[in-house]
TILUM-825015 format. One record per residue: residue number from 0; residue in three letters; x, y negated, z of N, C-alpha, C in turn. Coordinates in Angstrom, 1 decimal. Each point is the difference from the previous one (the first is absolute). Example, Ala and Ser with C-alpha at 12.3 -4.5 7.8 and 13.67 -1.06 7.14 Angstrom:
<rs>
<r 0,'ALA',<13.2,5.7,7.8>,<-0.9,-1.2,0.0>,<0.9,-1.2,0.0>>
<r 1,'SER',<-0.4,-1.1,-0.7>,<0.9,-1.1,0.0>,<-0.8,-1.1,0.8>>
</rs>
This chain:
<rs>
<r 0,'UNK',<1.7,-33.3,-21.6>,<-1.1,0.9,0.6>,<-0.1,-0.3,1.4>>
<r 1,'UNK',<-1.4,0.1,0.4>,<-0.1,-0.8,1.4>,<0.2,2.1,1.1>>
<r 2,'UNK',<-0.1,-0.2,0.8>,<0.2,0.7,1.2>,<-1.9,0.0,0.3>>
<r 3,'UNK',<-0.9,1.4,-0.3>,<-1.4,-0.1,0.7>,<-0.1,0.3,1.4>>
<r 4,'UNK',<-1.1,-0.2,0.4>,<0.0,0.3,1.2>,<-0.2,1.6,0.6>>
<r 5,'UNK',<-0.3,0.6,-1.0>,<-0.1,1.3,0.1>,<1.4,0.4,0.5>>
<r 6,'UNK',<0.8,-0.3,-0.8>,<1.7,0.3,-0.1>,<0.6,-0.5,1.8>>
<r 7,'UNK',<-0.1,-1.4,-0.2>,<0.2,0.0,2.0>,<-0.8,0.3,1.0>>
<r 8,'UNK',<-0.7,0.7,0.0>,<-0.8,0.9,0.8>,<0.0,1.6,-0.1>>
<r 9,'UNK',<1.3,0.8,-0.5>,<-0.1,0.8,-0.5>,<0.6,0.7,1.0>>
<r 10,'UNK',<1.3,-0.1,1.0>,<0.1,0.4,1.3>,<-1.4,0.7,1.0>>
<r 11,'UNK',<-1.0,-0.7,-0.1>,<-1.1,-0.3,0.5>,<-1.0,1.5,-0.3>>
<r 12,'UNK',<0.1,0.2,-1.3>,<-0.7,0.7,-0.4>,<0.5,1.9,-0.1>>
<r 13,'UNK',<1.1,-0.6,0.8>,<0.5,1.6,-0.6>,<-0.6,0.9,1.3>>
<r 14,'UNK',<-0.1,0.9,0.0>,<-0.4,1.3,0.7>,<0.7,0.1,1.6>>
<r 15,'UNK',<-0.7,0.3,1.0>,<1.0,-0.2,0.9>,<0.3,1.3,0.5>>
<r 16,'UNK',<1.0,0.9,0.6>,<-0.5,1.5,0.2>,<-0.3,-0.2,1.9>>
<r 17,'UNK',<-0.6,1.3,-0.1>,<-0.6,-0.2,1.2>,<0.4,1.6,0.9>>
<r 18,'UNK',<0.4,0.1,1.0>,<0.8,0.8,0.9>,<-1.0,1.1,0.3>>
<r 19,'UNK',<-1.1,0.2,-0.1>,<-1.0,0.5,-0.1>,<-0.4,1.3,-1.1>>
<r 20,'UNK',<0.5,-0.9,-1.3>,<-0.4,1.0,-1.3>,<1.6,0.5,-0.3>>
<r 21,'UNK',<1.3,-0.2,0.7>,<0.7,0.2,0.0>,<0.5,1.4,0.6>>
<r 22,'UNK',<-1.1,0.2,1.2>,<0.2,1.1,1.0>,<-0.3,1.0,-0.8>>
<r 23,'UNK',<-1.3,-0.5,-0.6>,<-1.1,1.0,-1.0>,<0.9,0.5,-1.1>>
<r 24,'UNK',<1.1,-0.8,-0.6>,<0.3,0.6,-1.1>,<1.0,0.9,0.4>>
<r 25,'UNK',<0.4,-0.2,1.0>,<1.2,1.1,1.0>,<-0.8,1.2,0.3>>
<r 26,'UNK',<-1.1,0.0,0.5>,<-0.8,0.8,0.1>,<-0.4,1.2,-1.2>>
<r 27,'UNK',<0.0,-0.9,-0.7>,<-0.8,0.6,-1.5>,<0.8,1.3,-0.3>>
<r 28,'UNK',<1.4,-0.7,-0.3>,<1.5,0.5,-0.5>,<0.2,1.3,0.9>>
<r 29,'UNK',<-0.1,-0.3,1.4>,<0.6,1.4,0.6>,<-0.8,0.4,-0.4>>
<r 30,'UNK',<-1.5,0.0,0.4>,<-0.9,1.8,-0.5>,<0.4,0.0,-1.7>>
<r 31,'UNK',<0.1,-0.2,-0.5>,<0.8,0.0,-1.8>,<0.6,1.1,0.4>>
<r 32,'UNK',<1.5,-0.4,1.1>,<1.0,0.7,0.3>,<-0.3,1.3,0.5>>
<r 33,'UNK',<-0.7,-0.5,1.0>,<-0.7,1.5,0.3>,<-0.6,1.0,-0.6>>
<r 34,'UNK',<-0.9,-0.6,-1.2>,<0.0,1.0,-0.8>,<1.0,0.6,-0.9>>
<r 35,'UNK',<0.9,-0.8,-0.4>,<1.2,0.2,-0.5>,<0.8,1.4,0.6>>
<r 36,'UNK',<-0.3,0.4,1.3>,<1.0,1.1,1.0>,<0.4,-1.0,0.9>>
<r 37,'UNK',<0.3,-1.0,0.1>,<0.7,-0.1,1.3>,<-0.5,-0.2,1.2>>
<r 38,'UNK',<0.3,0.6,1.0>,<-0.1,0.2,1.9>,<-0.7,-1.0,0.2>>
<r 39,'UNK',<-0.5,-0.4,1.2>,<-0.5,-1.2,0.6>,<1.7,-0.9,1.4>>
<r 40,'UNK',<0.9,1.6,-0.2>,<1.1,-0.2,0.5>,<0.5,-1.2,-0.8>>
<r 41,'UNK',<0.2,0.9,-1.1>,<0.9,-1.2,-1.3>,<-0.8,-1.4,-0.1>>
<r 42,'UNK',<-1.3,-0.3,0.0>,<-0.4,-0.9,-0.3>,<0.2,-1.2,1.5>>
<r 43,'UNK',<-0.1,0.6,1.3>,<0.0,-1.1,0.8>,<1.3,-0.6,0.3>>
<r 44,'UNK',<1.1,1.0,-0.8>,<1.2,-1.0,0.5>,<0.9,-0.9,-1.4>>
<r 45,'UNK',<-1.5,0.1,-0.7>,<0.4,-1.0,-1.6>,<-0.1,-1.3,0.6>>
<r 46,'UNK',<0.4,-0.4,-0.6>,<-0.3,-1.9,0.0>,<-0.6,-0.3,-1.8>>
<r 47,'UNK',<-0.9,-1.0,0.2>,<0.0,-0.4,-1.5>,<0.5,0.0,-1.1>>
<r 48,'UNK',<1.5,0.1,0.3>,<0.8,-0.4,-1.2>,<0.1,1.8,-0.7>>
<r 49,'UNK',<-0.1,0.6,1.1>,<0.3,1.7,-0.3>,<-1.1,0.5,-0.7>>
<r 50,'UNK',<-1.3,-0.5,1.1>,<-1.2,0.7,-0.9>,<-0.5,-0.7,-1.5>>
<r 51,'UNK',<0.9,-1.1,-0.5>,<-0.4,-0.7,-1.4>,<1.1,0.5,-0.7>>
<r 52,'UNK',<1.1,0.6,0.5>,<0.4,1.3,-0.5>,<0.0,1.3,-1.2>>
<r 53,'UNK',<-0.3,0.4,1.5>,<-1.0,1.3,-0.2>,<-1.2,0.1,-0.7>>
<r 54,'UNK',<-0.7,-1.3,0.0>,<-1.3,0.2,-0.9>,<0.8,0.2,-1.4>>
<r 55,'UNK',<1.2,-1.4,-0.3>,<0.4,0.2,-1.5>,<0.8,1.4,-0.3>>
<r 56,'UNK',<0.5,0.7,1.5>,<0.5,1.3,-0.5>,<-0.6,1.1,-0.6>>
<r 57,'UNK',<-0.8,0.3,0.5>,<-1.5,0.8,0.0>,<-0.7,-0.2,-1.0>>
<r 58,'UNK',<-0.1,-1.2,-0.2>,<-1.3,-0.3,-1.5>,<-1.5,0.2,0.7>>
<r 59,'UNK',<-0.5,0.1,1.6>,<-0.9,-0.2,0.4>,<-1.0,-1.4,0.3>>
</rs>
């Protein structure tokens, strides 16, 4: 079986994320949170890893 060209070009093709829609999904998540109950206290001293969390604690 040969190797197509599709196959080595396939790095190329993948999705790149972009820092931008990254903010937005941080964004999204706190007001989630927010509506969830929590402060705007609690939420500014989350870091990302807390508020992806909380979204899975909550079920919001």
């Amino acid at each position: 079986m040969r190797i197509r060209r599709a196959m080595r070009k396939k790095p190329l093709r993948r999705p790149v994320k972009h820092p931008r829609l990254k903010r937005r999904r941080v964004m999204e998540q706190k007001r989630r949170l927010a509506g969830a109950g929590y402060t705007e206290e609690q939420l500014v001293h989350m870091n990302t890893k807390q508020i992806r969390e909380a979204i899975r604690a909550t079920g919001a």
